[in-house]
C-alpha positions in Angstrom: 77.0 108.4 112.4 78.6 107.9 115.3 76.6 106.2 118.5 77.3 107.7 122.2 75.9 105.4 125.3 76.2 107.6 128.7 76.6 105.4 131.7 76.5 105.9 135.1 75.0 103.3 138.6 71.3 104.2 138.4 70.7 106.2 134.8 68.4 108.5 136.6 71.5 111.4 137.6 74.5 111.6 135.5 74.2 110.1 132.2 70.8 110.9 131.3 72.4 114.5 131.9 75.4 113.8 129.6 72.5 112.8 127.7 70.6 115.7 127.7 73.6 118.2 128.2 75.8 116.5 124.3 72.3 116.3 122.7 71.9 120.1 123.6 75.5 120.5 122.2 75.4 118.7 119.4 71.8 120.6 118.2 73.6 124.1 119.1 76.4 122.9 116.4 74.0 121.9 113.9 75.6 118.4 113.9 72.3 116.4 115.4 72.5 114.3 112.0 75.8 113.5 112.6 75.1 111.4 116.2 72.8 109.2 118.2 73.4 110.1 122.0 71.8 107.5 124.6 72.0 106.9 128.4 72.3 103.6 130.4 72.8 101.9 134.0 75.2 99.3 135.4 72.9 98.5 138.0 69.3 97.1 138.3 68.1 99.8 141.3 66.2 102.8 139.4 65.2 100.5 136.1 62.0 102.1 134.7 62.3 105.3 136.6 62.6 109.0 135.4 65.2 111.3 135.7 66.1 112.5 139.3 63.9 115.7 139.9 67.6 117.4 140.5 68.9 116.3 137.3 65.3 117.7 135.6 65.6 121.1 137.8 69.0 122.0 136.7 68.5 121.3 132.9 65.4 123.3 133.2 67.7 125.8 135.0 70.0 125.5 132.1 67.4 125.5 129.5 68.2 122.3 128.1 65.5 119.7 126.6 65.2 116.9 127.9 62.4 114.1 127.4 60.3 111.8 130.6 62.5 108.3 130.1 62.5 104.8 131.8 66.3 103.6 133.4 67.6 100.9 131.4 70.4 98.5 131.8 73.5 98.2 130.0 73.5 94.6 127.9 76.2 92.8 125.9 75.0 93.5 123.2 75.5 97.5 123.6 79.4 97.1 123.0 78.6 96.0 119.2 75.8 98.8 119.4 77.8 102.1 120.3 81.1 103.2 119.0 81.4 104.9 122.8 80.9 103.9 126.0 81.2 106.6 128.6 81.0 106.1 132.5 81.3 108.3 134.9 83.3 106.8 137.6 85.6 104.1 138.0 83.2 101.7 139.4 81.1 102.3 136.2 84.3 101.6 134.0 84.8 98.1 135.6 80.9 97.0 135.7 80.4 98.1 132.2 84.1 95.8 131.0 82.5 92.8 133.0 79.1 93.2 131.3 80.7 93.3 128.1 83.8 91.1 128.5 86.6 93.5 128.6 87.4 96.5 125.9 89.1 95.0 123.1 88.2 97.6 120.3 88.8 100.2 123.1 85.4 101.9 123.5 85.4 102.8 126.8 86.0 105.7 128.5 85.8 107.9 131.8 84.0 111.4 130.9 86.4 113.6 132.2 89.3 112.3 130.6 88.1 113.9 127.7 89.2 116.9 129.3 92.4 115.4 130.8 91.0 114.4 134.2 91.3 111.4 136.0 88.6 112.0 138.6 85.2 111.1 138.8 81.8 113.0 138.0 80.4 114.4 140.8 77.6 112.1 141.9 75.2 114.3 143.3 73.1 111.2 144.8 75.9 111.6 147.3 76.6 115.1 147.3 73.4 116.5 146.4 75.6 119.4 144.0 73.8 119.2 140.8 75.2 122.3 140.2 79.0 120.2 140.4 77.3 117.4 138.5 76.6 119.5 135.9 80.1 121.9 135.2 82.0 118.1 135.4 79.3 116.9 132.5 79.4 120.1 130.8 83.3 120.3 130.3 83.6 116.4 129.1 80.5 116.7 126.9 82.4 119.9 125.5 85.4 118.5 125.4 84.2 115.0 123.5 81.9 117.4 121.0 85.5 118.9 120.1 87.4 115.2 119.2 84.7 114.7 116.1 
C-alpha cells in the first residue's frame, strides 16, 4: 500500500486537486486498493475550509469526484505516516523539511519533477488559471501513477 500526502500553502487549490485528479487516476487503473492518496497545508490560513470553488468547478469540468473536506495542517508525525510527500512549489518543499526535520529517508518531492520539471505548479490563487493548475497536476499525477 503505498501512502501519497499532496501538499501545497492553503490545501484548499492545488493539492486537494492532486488529490482528486491521482485518486481519479488510480480508480481509472483499477489500482485504488493499491494506494491511500491524501492532501495537506503548510500554513495555518484556510484550516477547516473547502476546496476553492475554482478547484471544485474545474474537476466538475473534468468530471472528476471529489468529496466537501476541511484544510488540515501538515504535522510531524506525517513524515512516519506517508511513504510521499509531494509539494507543489519550492516554498512548500522547505516548510514541509522544517516541519518534519529535514528528509532523511528522502520522501519529498516537487510534483513536476515527476515529469522532469523543475518549475512550480501553477498557483492559480495568484493567477486565477485553474485551467494551468490543472494540466501542471495532471502531467505529475500521470507521471507519478507511471513510477509504481
Amino acid at each position: 500500500m503505498k501512502r501519497i500526502l499532496f501538499v501545497c500553502h492553503g490545501n484548499i487549490c492545488r493539492s486537494p486537486m492532486a488529490e482528486f485528479v491521482m485518486k481519479h487516476l488510480v480508480e481509472q487503473a483499477g489500482r485504488e486498493d493499491e494506494f491511500i492518496i491524501e492532501s495537506a497545508a503548510t500554513s495555518t490560513e484556510e484550516l477547516g475550509n473547502d476546496i476553492h470553488p475554482g478547484t471544485r468547478a474545474k474537476l466538475d469540468e473534468e468530471g472528476i469526484a471529489y468529496k466537501r473536506r476541511g484544510a488540515r495542517q501538515i504535522i510531524p508525525e506525517d513524515y512516519n505516516e506517508y511513504d510521499l510527500l509531494i509539494g507543489m512549489d519550492e516554498e512548500n518543499i522547505r516548510n514541509m523539511k522544517r516541519c518534519f526535520g529535514g528528509d532523511s529517508a528522502h520522501k519529498v518531492f516537487k510534483l513536476l519533477s515527476f515529469c522532469g520539471k523543475t518549475r512550480d505548479v501553477a498557483d492559480p490563487w495568484f493567477t486565477g488559471n485553474f485551467d494551468e493548475t490543472y494540466r501542471d497536476v495532471l502531467a505529475g499525477c500521470t507521471a507519478l501513477l507511471q513510477t509504481f
